[in-house]
Structures are given as C-alpha cells and as structure tokens.
C-alpha positions as CSV (number, residue, x, y, z in Angstrom):
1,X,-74.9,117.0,4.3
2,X,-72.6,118.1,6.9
3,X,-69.6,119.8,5.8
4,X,-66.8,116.9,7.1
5,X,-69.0,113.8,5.5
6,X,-67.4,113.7,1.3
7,X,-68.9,111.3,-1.0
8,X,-66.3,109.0,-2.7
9,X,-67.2,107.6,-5.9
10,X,-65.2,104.9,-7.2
11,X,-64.1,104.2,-10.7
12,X,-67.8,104.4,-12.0
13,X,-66.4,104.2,-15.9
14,X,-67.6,103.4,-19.1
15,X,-64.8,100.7,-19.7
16,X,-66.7,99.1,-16.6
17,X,-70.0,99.4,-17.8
18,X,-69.7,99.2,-21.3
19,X,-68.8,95.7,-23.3
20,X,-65.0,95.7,-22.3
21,X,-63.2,92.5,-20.6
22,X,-63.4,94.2,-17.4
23,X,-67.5,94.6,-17.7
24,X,-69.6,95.0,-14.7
25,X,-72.9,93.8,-14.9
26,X,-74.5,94.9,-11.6
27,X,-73.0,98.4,-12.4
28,X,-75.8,100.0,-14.0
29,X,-78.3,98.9,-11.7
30,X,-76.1,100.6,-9.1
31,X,-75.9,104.3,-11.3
32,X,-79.4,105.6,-10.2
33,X,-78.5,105.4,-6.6
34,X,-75.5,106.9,-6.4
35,X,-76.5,109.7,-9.1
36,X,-78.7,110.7,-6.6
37,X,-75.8,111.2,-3.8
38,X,-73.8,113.0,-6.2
39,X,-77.2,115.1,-7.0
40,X,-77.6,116.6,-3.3
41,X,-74.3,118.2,-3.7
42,X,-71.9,117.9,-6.2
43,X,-68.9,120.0,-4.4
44,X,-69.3,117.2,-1.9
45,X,-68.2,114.2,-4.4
46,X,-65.2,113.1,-5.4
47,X,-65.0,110.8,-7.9
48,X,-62.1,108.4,-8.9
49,X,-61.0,107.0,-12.2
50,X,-58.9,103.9,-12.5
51,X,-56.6,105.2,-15.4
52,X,-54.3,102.3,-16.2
53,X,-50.7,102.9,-16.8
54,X,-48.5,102.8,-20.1
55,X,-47.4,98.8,-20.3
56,X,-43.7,99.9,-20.4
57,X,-44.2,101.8,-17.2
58,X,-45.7,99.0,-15.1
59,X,-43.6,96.9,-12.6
60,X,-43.8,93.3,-10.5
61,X,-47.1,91.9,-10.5
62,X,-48.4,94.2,-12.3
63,X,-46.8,93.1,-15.3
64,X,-48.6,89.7,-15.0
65,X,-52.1,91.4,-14.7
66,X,-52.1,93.4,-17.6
67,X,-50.3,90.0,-19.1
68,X,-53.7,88.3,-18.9
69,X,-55.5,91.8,-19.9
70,X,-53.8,93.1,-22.3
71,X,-56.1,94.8,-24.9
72,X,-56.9,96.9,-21.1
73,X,-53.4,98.4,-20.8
74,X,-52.4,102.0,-21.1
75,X,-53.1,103.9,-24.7
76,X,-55.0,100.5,-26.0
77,X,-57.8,101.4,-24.3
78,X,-59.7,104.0,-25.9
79,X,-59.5,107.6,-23.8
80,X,-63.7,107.7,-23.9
81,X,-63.9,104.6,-22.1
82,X,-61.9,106.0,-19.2
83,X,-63.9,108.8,-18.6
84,X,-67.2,108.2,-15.9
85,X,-70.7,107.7,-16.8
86,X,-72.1,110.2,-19.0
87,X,-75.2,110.3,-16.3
88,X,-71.8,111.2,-13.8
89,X,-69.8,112.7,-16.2
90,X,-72.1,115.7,-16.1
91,X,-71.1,116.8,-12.3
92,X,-67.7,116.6,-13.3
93,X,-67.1,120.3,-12.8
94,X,-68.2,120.8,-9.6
95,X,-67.2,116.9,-8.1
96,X,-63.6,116.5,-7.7
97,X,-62.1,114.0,-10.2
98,X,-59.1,112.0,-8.8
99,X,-57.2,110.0,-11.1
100,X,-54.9,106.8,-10.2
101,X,-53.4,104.2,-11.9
102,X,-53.6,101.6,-9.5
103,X,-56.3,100.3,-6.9
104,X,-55.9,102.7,-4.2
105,X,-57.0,106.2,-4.1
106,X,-55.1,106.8,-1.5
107,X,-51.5,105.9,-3.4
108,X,-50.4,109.7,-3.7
109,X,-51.5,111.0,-0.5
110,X,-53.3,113.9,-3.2
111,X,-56.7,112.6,-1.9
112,X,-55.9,112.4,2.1
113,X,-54.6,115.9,1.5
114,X,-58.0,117.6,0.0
115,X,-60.2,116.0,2.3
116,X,-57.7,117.3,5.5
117,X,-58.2,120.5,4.1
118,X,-61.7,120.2,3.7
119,X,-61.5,118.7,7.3
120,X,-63.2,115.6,6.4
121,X,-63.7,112.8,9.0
122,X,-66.5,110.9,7.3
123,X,-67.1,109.4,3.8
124,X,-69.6,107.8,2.1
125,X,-68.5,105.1,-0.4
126,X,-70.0,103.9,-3.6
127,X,-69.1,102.4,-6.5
128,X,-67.0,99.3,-7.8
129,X,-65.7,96.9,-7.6
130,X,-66.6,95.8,-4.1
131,X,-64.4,93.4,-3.3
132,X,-61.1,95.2,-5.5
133,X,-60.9,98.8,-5.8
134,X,-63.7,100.0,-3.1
135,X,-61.8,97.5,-0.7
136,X,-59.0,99.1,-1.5
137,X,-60.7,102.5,-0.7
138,X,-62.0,101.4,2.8
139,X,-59.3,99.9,3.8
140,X,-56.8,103.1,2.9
141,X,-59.4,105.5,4.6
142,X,-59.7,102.6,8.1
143,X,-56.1,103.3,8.1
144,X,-56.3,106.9,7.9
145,X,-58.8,107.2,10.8
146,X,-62.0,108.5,8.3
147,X,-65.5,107.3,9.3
148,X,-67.4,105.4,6.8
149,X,-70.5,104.7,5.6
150,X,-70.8,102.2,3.1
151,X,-74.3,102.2,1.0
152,X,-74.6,98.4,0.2
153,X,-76.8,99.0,-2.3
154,X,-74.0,101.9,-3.9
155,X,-71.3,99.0,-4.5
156,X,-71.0,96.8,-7.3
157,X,-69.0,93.7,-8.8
158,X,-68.4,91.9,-11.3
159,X,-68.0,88.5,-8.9
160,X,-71.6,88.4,-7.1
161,X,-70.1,85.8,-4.3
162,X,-67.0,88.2,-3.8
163,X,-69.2,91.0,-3.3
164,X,-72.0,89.4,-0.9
165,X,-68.7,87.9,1.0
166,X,-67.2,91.9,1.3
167,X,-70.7,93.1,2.2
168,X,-70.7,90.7,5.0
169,X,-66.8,91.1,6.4
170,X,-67.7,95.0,6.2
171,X,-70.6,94.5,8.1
172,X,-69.0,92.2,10.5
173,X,-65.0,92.8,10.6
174,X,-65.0,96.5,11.1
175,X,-68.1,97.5,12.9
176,X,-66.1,100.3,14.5
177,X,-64.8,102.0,11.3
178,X,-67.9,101.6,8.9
179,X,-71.6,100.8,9.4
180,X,-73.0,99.7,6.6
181,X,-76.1,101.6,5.2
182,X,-78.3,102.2,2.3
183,X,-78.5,105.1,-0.1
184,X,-82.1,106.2,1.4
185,X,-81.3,106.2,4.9
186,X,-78.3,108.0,3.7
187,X,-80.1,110.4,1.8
188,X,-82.8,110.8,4.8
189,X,-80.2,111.7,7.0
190,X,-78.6,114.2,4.7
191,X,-81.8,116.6,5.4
C-alpha cells in the first residue's frame, strides 16, 4: 500500500459484537474482510475504540443517551468488552489504537495529527456503525481534505435500512471525496 493511504478501523469491539444492548449483528460477518486489510500491513491501521465516558463526566444530550443505555455507561461496562476483537486485538502492537469517548475520531485533533505526520492523504474506512460512528469518521476526514475509500462490504450496522440508506448517500452525495469500493478491489490494488 502506498505510504499516504492509512487504514481506519472503527470501533470493531467486543461490546459490539458480543450480546450487549448495543449488539451488531452484521459485525461478524464484516471481521474476515477487514482482518485481511489489517493483515497486509498492520503499521498502516489505525484502529479506534469508542470508550464511553464516566456518567458524571457526560454533558447535554449526552446525558439523555446514556439515560436510555445506561447499563453502557462508563465503569458499568466491563473493561474486556471495550477492547477490539480478539481476531484484531492481535495487531494491536503494531496498528495504532486511538481511543475516544464520543463519535468522532477526529474530536482531539490526536488522530489528524499522526496521519499529517505520516503525510497521509488517503484512507480506507471499515468498520461500524455505518450510519453513526463511521459517518462520523467520513464526514470529519471530508472536512479535513483526506481522500477516501470506503469498502461497502467493511461497514456494518446494527439498522440494515440506515446502512443501505448511508451506502447509497456515500455513493451518491460525495462522489468527489469517497468512491465507494470493496475490500478485493482494495486489496488488488494494494499489490
């Protein structure tokens, strides 16, 4: 892979994947996939982890939404379901691992900073949720100029009609920032 494309992973977790409220079915079918994207070269991934905050430390709306999820919030949710995958969590040491505790990687400007000095322009995005925190991903990185290529079949949700209404504003809304792609053709053009 050329040294300015990063692969992004986002918040591929066990509290998504495993039996928590915020379960996402379609995740595991999506794991193989993007395994193999980290595979080709782990010093090229970062990975994110949605780490959610303490409840007392929370403010606005986001006292409501952890209102309606509250077993999710802060120290109630047990630190092993936090951490990625286990067929992730492997590549750990030589991916990046970016924590945030909201939807945006981008909230801390830590991220935009290592991939400047990396001189990053492109990046390939996987993971979940589609239409929630990998929205929140493309959007951030439309905004700070990257290129990006978006593996359809690399995304998951846990809302099938939110993610096939994403896949198709992506495809369709911001044809000059992303192109839409799958994980062989991005794979085939790593070569």
């Amino acid at each position: 892979m050329p040294s300015n494309r990063v692969h992004l992973c986002v918040d591929m977790q066990r509290m998504f994947v495993e039996a928590t409220p915020w379960h996402i079915e379609t995740m595991a079918a999506t794991l193989p996939g993007i395994e193999a994207l980290v595979e080709r070269d782990p010093e090229s991934t970062v990975f994110t982890r949605f780490i959610p905050p303490p409840p007392e430390s929370v403010r606005g709306a986001w006292v409501d939404y952890y209102a309606a999820w509250p077993q999710m919030a802060g120290d109630r949710v047990p630190a092993e379901l936090l951490e990625l995958t286990p067929t992730l969590q492997r590549y750990a040491p030589r991916a990046r691992t970016l924590d945030k505790p909201v939807l945006s990687p981008w909230w801390s400007g830590e991220l935009h900073q290592h991939l400047r000095a990396r001189e990053v322009d492109t990046l390939i995005i996987t993971g979940g949720e589609t239409d929630v925190c990998v929205l929140a991903t493309v959007m951030g990185a439309i905004d700070l100029g990257y290129h990006i290529l978006l593996p359809t079949d690399g995304l998951c949700s846990s809302a099938e009609s939110c993610h096939s209404a994403m896949l198709s504003i992506y495809g369709s809304r911001f044809g000059s920032h992303l192109a839409t792609t799958t994980i062989r053709d991005v794979l085939e053009d790593w070569r």
